[in-house]
ChimeraX commands (.cxc) that place a marker at each C-alpha (Angstrom):
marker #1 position -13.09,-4.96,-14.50 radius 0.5
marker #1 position -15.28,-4.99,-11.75 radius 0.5
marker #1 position -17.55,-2.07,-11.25 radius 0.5
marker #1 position -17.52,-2.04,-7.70 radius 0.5
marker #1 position -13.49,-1.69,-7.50 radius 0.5
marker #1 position -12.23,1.64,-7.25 radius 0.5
marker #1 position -10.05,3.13,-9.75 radius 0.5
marker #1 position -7.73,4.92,-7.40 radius 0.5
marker #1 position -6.92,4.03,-3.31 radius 0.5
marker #1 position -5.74,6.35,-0.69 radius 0.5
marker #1 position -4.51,9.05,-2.83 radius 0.5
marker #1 position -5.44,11.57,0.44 radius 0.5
marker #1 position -2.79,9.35,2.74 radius 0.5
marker #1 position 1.10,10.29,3.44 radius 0.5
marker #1 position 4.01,8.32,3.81 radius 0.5
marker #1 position 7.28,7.21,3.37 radius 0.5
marker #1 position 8.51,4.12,2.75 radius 0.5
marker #1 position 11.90,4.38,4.34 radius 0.5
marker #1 position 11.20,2.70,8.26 radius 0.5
marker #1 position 10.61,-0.56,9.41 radius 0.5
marker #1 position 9.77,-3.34,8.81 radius 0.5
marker #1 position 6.89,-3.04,11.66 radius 0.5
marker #1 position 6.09,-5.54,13.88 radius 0.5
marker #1 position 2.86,-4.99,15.04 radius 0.5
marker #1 position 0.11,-2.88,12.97 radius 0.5
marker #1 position -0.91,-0.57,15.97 radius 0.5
marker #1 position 3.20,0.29,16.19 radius 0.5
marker #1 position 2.86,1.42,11.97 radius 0.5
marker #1 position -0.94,2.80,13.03 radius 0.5
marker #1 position 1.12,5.13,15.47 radius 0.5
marker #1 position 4.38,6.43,13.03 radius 0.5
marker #1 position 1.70,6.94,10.44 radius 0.5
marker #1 position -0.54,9.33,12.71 radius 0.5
marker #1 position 2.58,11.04,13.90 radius 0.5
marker #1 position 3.93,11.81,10.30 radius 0.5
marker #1 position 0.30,12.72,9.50 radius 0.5
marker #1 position 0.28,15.14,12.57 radius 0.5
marker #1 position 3.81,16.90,11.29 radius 0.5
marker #1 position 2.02,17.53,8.14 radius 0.5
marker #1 position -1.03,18.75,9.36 radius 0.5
marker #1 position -3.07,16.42,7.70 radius 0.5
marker #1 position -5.74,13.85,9.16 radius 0.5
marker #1 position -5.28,10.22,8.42 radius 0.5
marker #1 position -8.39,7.77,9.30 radius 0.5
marker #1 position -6.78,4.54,9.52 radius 0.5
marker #1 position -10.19,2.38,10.23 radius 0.5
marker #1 position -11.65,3.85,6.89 radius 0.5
marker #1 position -12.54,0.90,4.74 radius 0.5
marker #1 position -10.58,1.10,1.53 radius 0.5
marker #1 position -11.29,-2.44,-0.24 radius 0.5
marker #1 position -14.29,-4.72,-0.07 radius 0.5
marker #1 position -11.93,-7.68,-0.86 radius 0.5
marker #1 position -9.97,-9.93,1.36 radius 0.5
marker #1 position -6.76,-9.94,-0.84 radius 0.5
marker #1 position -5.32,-7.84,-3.30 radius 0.5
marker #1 position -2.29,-7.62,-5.49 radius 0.5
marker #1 position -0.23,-4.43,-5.80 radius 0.5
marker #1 position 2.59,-3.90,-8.37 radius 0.5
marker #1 position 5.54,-1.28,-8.04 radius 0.5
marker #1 position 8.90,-0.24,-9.63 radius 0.5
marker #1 position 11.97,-0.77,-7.94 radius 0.5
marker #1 position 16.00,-1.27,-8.43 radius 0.5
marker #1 position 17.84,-4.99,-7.70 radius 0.5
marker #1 position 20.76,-5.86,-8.80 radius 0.5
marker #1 position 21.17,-2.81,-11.41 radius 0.5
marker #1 position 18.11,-3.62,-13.08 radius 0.5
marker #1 position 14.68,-2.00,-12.61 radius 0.5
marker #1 position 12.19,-4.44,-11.93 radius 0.5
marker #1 position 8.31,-4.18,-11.85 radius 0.5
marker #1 position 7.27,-7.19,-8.63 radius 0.5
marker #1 position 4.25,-7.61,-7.63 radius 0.5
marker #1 position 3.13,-8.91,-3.97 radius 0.5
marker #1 position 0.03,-10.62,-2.65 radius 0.5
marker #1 position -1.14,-9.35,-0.16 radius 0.5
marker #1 position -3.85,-10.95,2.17 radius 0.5
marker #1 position -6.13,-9.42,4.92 radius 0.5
marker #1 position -5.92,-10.95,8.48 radius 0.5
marker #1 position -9.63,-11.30,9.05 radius 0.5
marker #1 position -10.47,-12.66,5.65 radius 0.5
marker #1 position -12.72,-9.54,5.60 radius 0.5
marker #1 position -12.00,-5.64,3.50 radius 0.5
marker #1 position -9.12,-3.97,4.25 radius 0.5
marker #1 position -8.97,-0.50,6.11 radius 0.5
marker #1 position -6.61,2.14,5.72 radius 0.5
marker #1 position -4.66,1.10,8.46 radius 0.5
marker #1 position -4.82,-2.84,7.67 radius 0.5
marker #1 position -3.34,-2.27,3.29 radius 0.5
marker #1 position -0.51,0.39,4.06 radius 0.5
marker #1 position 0.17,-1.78,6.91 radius 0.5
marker #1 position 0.70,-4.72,5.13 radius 0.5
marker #1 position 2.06,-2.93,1.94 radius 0.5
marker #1 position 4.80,-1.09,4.01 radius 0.5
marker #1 position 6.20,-4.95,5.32 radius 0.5
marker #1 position 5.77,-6.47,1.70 radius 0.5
marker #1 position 7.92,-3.52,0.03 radius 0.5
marker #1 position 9.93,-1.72,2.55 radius 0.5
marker #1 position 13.13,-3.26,1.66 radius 0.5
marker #1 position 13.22,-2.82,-2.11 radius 0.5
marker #1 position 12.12,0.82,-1.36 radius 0.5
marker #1 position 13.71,2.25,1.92 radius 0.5
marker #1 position 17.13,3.40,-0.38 radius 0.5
marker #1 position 15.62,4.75,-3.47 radius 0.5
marker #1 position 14.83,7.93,-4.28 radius 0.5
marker #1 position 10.93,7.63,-5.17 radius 0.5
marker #1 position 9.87,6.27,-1.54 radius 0.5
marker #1 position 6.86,8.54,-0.65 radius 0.5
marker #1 position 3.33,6.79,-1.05 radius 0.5
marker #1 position 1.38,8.36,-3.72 radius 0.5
marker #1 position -1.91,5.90,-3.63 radius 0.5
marker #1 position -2.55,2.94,-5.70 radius 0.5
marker #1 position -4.03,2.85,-9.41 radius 0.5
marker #1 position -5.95,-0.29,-10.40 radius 0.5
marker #1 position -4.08,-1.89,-13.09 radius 0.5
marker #1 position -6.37,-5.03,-13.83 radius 0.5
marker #1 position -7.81,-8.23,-11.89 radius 0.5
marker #1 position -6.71,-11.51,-12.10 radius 0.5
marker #1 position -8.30,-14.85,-14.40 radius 0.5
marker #1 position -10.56,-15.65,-11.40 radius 0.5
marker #1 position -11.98,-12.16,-11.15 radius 0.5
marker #1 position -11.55,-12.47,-7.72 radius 0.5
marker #1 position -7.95,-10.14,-6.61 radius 0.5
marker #1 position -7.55,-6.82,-8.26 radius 0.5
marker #1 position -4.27,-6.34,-9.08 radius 0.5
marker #1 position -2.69,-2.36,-8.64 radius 0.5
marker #1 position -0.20,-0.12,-9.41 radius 0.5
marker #1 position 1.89,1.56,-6.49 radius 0.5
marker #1 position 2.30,4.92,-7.39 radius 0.5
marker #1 position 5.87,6.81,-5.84 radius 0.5
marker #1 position 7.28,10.36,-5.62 radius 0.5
marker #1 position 10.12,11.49,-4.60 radius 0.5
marker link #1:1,2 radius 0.2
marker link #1:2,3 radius 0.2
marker link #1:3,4 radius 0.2
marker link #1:4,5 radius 0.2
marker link #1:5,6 radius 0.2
marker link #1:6,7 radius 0.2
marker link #1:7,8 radius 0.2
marker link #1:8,9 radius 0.2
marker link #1:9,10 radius 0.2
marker link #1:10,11 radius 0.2
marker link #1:11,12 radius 0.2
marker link #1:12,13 radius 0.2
marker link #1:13,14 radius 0.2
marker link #1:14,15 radius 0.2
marker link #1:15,16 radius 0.2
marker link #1:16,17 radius 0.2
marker link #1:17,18 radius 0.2
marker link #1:18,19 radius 0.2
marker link #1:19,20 radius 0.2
marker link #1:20,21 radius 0.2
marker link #1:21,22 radius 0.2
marker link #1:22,23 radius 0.2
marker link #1:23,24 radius 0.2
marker link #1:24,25 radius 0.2
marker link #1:25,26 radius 0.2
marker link #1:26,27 radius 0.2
marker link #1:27,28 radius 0.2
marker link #1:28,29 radius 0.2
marker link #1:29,30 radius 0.2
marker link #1:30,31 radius 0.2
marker link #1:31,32 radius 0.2
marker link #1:32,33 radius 0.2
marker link #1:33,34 radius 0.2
marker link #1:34,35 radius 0.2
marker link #1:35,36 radius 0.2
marker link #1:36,37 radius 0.2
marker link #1:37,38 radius 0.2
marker link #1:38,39 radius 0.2
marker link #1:39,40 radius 0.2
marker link #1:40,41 radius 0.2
marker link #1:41,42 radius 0.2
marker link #1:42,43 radius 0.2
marker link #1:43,44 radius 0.2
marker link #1:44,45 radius 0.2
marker link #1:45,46 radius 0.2
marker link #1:46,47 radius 0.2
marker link #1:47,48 radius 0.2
marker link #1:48,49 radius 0.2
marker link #1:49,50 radius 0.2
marker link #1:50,51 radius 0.2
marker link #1:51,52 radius 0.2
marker link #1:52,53 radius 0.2
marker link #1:53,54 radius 0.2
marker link #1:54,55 radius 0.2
marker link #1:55,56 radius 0.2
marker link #1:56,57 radius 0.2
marker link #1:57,58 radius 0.2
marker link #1:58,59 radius 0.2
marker link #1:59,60 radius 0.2
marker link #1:60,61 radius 0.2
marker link #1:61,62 radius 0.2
marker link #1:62,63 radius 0.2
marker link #1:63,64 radius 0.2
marker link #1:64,65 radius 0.2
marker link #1:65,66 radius 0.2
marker link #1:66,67 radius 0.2
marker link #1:67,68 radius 0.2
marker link #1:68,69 radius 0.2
marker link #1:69,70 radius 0.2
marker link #1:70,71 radius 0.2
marker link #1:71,72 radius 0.2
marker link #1:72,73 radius 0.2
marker link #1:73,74 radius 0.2
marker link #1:74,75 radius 0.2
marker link #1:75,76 radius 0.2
marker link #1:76,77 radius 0.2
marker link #1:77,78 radius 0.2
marker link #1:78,79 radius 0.2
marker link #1:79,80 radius 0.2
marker link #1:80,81 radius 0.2
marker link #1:81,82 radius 0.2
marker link #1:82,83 radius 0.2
marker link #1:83,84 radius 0.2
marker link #1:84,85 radius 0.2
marker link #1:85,86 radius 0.2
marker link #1:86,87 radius 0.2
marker link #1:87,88 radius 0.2
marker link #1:88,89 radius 0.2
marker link #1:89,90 radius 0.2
marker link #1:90,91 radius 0.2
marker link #1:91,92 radius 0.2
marker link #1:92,93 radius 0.2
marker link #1:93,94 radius 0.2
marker link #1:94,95 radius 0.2
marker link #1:95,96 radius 0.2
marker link #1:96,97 radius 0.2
marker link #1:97,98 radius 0.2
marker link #1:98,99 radius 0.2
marker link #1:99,100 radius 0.2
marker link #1:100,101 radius 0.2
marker link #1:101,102 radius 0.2
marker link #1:102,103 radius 0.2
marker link #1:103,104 radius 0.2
marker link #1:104,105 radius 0.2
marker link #1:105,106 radius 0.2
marker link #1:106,107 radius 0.2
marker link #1:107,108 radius 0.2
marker link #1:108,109 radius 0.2
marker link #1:109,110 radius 0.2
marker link #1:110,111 radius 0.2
marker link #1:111,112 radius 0.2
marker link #1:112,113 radius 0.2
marker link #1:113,114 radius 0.2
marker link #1:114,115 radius 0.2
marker link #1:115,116 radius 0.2
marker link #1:116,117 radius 0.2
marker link #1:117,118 radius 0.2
marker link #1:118,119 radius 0.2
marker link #1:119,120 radius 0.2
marker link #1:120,121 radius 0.2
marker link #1:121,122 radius 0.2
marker link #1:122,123 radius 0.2
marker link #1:123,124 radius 0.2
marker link #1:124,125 radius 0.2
marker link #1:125,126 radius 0.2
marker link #1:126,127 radius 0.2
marker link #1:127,128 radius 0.2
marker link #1:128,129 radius 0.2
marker link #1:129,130 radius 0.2
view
């Protein structure tokens, strides 16, 4: 694995994968500072999280009675790294609707699980509480 990756993302951040899907990214940018601000906690949304322009992210859910482990791509707008704001953004669309009814919903960072054969898209784990 790469050395410049890190190990864990956005542990700090808060949030709850139970609205949406959002249309716009300054709409999401908004609900997240609000549910920051009823916690009492800041949230820096331009922070840059990932110096890569894609990334994979893996997470459990429920479909059809089974539990399932699917992974989504997901790919940064600009081609450029990803801020706060621009991977939960995207993450929140990508897994909303397997997530939005179960009981582990809340956003609990993301763990880096491995990178692909082309060394190119780390691949990581979405980690949930309930």
């Amino acid at each position: 694995m790469s050395a410049s990756l890190p190990m864990v993302l956005m542990r700090d951040i808060r949030w709850s994968f139970t609205k949406g899907p959002y249309k716009t990214e300054a709409e999401f940018v908004m609900a997240v500072l609000v549910y920051h601000q009823d916690l009492d906690i800041p949230w820096h949304p331009e922070q840059i999280v990932l110096r890569r322009s894609a990334v994979e992210v893996q997470y459990l859910c429920w479909r059809d009675g089974h539990e399932i482990e699917p992974k989504v791509r997901l790919h940064n707008p600009t081609g450029k790294h990803f801020t706060s704001a621009t991977l939960l953004f995207a993450l929140h669309n990508a897994v909303v609707e397997d997530l939005r009814e179960m009981d582990h919903h809340f956003f609990e960072g993301l763990r880096l699980l491995r990178q692909s054969a082309n060394d190119v898209i780390p691949c990581y784990h979405l980690s949930l509480g309930s």
